[in-house]
C-alpha positions in Angstrom: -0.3 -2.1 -2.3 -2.5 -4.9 -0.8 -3.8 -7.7 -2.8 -7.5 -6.7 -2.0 -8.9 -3.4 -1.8 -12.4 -2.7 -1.0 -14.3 0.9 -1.5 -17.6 1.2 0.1 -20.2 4.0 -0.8 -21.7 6.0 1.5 -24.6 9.1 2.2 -23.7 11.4 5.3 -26.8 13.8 4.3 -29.5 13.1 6.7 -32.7 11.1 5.1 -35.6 13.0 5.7 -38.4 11.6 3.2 -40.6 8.8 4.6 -38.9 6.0 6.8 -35.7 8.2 6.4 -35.0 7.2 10.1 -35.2 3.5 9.9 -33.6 4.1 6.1 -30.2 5.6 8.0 -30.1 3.2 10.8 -30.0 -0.1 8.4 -27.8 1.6 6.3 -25.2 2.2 9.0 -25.7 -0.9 10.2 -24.7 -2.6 7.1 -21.8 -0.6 7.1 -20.1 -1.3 10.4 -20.5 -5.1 9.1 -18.4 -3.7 6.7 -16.2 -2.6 8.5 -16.2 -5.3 10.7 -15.2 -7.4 8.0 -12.5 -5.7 6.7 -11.2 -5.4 9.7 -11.0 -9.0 10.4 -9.8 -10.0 7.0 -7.1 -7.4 7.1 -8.1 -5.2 3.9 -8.6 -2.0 3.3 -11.7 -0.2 3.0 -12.0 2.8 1.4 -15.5 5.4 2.0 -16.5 7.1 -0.8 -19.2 10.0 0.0 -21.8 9.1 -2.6 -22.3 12.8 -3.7 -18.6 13.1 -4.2 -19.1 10.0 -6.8 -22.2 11.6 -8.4 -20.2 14.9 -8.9 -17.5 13.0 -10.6 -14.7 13.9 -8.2 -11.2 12.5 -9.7 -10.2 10.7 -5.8 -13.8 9.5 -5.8 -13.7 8.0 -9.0 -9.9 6.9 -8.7 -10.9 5.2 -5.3 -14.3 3.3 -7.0 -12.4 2.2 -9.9 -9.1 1.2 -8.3 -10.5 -1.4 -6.2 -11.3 -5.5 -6.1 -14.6 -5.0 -4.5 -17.1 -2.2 -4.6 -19.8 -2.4 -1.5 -22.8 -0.6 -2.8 -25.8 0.2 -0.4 -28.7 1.0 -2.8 -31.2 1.3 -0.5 -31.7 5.5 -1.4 -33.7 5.1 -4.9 -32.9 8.5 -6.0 -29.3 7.1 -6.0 -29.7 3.9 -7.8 -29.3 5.3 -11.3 -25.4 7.3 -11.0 -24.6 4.1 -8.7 -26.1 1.7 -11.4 -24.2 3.4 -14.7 -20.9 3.3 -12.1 -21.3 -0.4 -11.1 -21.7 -1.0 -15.1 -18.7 1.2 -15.7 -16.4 -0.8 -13.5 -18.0 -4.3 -15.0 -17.1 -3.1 -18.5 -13.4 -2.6 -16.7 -13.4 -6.5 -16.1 -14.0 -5.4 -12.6 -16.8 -7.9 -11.2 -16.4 -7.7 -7.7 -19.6 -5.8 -6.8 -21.6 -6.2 -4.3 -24.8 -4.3 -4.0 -27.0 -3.8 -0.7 -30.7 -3.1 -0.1 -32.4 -2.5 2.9 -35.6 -4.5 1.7 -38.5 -2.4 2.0 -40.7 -4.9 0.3 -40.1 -7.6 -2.4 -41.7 -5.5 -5.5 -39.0 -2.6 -4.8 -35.9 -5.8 -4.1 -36.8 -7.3 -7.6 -36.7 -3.9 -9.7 -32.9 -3.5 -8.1 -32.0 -6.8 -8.8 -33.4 -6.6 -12.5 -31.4 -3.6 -13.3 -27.9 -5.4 -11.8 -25.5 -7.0 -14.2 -25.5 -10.6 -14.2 -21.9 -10.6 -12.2 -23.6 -8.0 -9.6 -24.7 -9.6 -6.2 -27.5 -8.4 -5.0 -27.4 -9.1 -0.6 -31.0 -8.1 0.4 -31.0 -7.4 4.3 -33.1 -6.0 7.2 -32.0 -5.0 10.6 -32.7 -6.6 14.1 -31.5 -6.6 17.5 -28.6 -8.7 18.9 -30.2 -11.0 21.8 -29.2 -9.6 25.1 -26.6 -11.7 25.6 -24.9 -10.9 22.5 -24.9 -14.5 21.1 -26.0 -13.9 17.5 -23.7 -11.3 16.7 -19.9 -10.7 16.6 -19.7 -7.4 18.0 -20.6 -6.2 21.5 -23.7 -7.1 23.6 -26.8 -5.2 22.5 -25.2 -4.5 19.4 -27.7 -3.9 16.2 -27.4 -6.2 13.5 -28.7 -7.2 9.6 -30.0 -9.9 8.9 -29.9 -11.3 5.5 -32.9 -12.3 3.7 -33.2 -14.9 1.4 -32.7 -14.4 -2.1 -34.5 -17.2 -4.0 -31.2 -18.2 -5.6 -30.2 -20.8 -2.9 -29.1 -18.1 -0.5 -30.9 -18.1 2.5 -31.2 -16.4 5.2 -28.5 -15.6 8.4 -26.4 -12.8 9.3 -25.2 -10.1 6.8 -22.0 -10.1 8.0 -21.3 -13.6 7.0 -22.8 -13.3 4.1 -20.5 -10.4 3.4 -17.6 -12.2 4.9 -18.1 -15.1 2.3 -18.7 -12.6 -1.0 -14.9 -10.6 0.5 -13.5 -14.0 0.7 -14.8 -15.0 -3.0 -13.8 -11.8 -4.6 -10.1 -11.7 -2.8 -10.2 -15.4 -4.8 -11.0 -13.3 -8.0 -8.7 -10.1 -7.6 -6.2 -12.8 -6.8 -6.3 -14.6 -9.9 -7.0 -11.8 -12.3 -3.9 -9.5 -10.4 -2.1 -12.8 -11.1 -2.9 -12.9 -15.1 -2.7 -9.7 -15.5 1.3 -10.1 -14.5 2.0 -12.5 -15.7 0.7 -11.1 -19.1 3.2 -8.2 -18.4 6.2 -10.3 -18.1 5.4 -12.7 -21.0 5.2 -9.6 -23.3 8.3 -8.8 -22.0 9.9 -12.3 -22.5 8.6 -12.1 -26.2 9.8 -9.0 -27.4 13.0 -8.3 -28.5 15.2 -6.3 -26.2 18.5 -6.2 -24.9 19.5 -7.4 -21.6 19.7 -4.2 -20.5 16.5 -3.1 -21.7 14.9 -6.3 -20.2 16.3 -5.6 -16.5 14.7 -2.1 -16.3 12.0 -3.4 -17.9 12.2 -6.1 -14.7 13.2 -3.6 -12.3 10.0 -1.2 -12.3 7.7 -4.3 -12.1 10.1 -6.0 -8.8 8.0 -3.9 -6.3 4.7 -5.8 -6.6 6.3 -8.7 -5.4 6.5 -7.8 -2.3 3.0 -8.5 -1.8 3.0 -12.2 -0.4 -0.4 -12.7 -2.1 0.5 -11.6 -5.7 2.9 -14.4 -5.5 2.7 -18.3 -6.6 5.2 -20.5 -7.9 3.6 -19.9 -11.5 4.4 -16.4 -11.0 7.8 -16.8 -8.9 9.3 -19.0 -11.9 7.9 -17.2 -15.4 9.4 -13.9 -13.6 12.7 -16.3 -13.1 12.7 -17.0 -16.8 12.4 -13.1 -17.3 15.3 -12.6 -15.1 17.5 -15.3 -16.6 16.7 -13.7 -20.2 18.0 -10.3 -19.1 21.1 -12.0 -17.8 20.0 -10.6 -14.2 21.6 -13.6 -12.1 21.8 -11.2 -8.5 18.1 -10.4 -9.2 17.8 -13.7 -9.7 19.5 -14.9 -6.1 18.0 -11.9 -4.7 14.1 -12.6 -5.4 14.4 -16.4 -4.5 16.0 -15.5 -1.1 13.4 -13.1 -0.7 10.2 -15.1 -1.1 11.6 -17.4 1.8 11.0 -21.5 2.3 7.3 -21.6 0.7 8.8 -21.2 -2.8 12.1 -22.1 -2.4 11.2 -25.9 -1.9 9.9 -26.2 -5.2 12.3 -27.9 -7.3 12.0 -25.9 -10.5 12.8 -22.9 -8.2 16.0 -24.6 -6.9 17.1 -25.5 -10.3 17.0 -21.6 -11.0 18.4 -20.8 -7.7 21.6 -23.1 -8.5 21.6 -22.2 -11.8 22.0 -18.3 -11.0 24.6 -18.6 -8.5 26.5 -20.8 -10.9 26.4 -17.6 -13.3 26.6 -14.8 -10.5 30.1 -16.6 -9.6 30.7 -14.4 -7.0 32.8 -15.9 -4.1 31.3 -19.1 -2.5 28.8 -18.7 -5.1 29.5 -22.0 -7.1 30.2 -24.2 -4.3 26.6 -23.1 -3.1 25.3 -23.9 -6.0 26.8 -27.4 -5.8 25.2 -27.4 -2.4 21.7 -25.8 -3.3 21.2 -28.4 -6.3 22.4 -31.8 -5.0 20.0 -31.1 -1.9 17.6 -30.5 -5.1 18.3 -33.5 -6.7 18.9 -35.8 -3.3 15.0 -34.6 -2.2 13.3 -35.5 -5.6 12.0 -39.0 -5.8 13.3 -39.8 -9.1 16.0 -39.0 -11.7 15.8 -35.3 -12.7 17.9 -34.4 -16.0 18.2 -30.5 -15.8 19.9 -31.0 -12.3 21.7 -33.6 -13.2 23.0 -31.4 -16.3 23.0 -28.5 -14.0 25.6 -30.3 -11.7 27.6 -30.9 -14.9 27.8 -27.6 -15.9 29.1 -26.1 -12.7 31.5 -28.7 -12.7 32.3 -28.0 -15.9 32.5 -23.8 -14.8 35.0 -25.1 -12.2 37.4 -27.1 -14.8 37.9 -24.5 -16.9 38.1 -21.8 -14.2 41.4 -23.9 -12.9 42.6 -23.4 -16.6 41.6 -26.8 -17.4 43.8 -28.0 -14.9 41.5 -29.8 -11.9 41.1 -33.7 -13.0 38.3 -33.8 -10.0 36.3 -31.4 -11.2 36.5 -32.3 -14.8 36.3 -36.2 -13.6 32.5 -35.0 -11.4 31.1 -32.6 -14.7 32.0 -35.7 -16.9 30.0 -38.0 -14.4 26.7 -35.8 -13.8 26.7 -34.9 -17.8 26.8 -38.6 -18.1 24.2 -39.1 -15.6 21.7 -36.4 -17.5 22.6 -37.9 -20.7 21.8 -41.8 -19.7 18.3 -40.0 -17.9 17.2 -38.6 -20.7 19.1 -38.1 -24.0 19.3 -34.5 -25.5 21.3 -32.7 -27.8 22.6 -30.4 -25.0 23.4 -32.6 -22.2 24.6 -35.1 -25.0 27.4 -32.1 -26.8 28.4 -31.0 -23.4 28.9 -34.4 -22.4 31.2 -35.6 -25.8 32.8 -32.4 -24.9 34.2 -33.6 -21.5 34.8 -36.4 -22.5 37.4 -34.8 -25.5 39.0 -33.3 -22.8 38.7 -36.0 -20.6 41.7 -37.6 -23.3 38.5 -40.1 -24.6 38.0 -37.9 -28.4 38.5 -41.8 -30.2 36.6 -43.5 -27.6 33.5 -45.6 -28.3 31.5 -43.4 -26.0 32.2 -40.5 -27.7 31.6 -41.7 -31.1 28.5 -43.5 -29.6 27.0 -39.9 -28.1 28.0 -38.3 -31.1 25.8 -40.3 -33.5 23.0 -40.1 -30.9 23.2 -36.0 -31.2 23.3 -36.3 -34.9 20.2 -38.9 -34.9 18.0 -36.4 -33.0 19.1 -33.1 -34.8 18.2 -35.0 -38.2 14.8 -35.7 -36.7 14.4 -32.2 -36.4 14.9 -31.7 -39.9 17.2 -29.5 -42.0 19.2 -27.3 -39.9 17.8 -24.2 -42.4 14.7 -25.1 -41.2 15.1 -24.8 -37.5 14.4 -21.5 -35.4 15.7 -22.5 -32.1 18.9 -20.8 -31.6 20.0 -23.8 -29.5 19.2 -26.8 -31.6 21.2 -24.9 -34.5 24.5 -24.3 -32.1 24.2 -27.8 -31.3 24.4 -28.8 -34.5 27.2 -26.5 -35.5 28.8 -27.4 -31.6 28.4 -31.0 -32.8 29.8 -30.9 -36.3 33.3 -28.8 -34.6 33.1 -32.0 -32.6 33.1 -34.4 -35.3 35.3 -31.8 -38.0 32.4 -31.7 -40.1 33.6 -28.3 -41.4 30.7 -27.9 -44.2 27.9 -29.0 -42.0 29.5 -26.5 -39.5 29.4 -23.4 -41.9 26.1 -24.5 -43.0 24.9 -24.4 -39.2 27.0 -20.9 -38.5 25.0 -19.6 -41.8 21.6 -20.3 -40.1 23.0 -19.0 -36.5 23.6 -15.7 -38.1 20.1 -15.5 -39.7 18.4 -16.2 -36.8 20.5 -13.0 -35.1 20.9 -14.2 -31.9 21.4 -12.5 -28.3 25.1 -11.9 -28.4 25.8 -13.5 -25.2 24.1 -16.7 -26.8 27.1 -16.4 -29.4 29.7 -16.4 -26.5 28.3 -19.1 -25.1 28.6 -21.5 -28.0 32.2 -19.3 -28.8 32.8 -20.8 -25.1 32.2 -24.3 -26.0 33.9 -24.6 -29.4 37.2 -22.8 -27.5 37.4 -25.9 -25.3 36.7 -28.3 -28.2 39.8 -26.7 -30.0 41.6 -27.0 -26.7 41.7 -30.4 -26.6 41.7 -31.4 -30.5 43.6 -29.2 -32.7 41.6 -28.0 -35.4 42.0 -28.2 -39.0 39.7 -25.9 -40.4 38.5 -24.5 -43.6 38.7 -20.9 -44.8 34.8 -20.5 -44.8 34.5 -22.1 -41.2 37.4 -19.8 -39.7 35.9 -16.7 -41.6 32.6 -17.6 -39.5 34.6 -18.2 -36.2 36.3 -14.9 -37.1 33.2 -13.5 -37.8 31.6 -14.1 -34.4 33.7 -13.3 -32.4 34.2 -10.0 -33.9 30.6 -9.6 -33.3 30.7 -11.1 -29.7 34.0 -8.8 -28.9 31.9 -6.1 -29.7 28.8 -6.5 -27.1 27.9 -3.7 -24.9 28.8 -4.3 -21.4 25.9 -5.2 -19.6 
């Protein structure tokens, strides 16, 4: 569907009463502009027959209410009443792209219209002259008929209709841009905050991907909140799929590339990691300054690499433990910071200073954040329970896994911190207590038992 639709009302019954004559030629005047306009502007313009509109016809109705802009000519006064309560019905809709015509037969008759319109209603008040013989005023052919727009006592002078016209389109494609905009974005935030599973999420995803294939629904506010949808439902081909769609006018923005990398990392089909590397050092080589999630990002790829060799690739573990490093030194976080003491466990360093240095950093942000019962991010709590497996803190652990299992996390969230405490335990043999193994236990029972998905 295009982003701007346009309906325009219109009277094929011959006008007989008074100036009927004149009446019908200004009114189809006004409508080729139209026309014209839509034309140019490539939208689509739908004709409603008025009487089909006044007999409440369901594709009349369907066709006035459906659309961005609705092109009334009131000129007809025994009209003006079914086309007033319509123009009112749509405006109560949130619809307040109308545009009403008059063929002005005198200013008493132009200000009783234009006190009965809605305050969002524009009112385009025009008359109907002939093009100079050599066709210089108009657009159309030579000897073409014309409106001419009168002025309106509101700043808008006088001038052609169909420039007029052309401007009002242009304003109201502005509108039904912005408001087609919110209104999906509203969609796929409702779906980010309820509480679904991945599954769920990805059909949810799935009968909402078609509208993006309308260039003009798209921005880069829109591309990356439907991202975040996408990386929620575990969707990493939708992902890769939607940014390669949109092509280079989106895919040069640097939050895009970060999600670009970031779901070929997780994709992992073949090829697909080394592109990442590829997609988010061009990323991070094109920004002008230091940017931590790529710099992360790079880690974790590398990291994905080390362990996919079994833990075996010094190179790959010797690049994660650099960019992690690198994120860390940028800007210090709890999840760049555990992923780094993490590499650097395996990297043979568990009693070095670093290590004890990064460690103490985590555990001086998470106590800013308070007590660890009083936290609701899933994340800042498996960092602190990540971070005390680090440090065999086994009570502050179980009193971490106690909160993680309140908060009933996604259970792929559980096999990623399962993940990251299996590599710990790789490289530092464990010595824990019942309670802590009865929660390790306990998870991955829980994680063993998530759907396929």
């Amino acid at each position: 569907m295009e982003l701007l639709q346009t309906v325009c009302v219109v009277t094929q019954q011959k006008q007989t009463v008074g100036d009927g004559d004149r009446l019908q030629l200004a009114m189809r005047t006004a409508l080729a502009d139209v026309q014209l306009i839509c034309s140019r502007l490539g939208l689509t313009c739908r004709k409603v027959e008025y009487s089909h509109l006044e007999y409440g016809s369901t594709k009349a109705l369907q066709d006035f209410f459906n659309s961005d802009v609705a092109i009334v000519d009131m000129t007809i006064k025994a009209q003006r009443l079914t086309l007033l309560h319509q123009m009112k019905v749509r405006t109560s809709m949130g619809l307040l792209g109308n545009v009403a015509l008059l063929w002005h037969s005198g200013a008493e008759d132009t200000e009783s219209v234009r006190s009965m319109l809605s305050e969002s209603d524009r009112l385009v008040a025009y008359t109907v002259a002939a093009a100079s013989p050599t066709g210089s005023v108009g657009t159309g052919p030579s000897g073409r008929r014309h409106c001419i727009v009168l002025p309106d006592g509101a700043g808008g002078g006088g001038g052609r209709l169909y420039g007029r016209l052309k401007r009002l389109v242009k304003e109201q494609r502005r509108s039904a841009l912005a408001r087609r905009q919110a209104a999906y974005l509203a969609e796929v935030r409702a779906a980010l905050n309820q509480r679904m599973r991945p599954g769920e999420l990805r059909a949810r995803l799935a009968g909402m991907r078609e509208r993006l294939d309308d260039p003009d629904l798209l921005s880069t506010e829109v591309l990356l909140t439907t991202l975040l949808a996408y990386r929620k439902a575990q969707d990493y081909s939708g992902m890769v799929t939607l940014i390669e769609h949109v092509g280079e006018q989106y895919n040069s923005s640097e939050g895009v590339q970060y999600y670009y990398a970031f779901a070929l990392n997780r994709r992992n089909l073949p090829g697909d990691r080394q592109r990442a590397l590829q997609v988010a050092s061009a990323a991070l080589e094109a920004a002008d300054r230091p940017v931590p999630s790529l710099l992360a990002l790079l880690g974790r790829i590398y990291k994905d690499l080390f362990t996919d060799s079994d833990c075996q690739d010094k190179e790959t573990l010797s690049l994660s433990l650099h960019w992690y490093r690198q994120a860390f030194q940028a800007q210090p976080n709890e999840f760049s910071g555990i992923n780094l003491a993490t590499m650097l466990l395996a990297a043979g360093e568990g009693e070095s200073q670093e290590l004890q240095h990064v460690a103490m950093v985590i555990n001086g942000m998470l106590g800013r954040r308070g007590s660890v019962e009083t936290l609701t991010d899933y994340w800042l709590v498996a960092s602190f329970f990540e971070v005390s497996v680090l440090t065999e803190n086994y009570p502050k652990a179980c009193q971490a896994a106690a909160c993680m299992h309140r908060l009933e996390p996604p259970l792929w969230h559980l096999r990623l911190t399962l993940d990251k405490v299996a590599l710990i335990h790789r490289f530092r043999q464990p010595k824990p207590t019942r309670l802590f193994t009865f929660w390790l236990d306990y998870f991955r029972e829980m994680a063993a038992d998530s759907p396929s998905l």
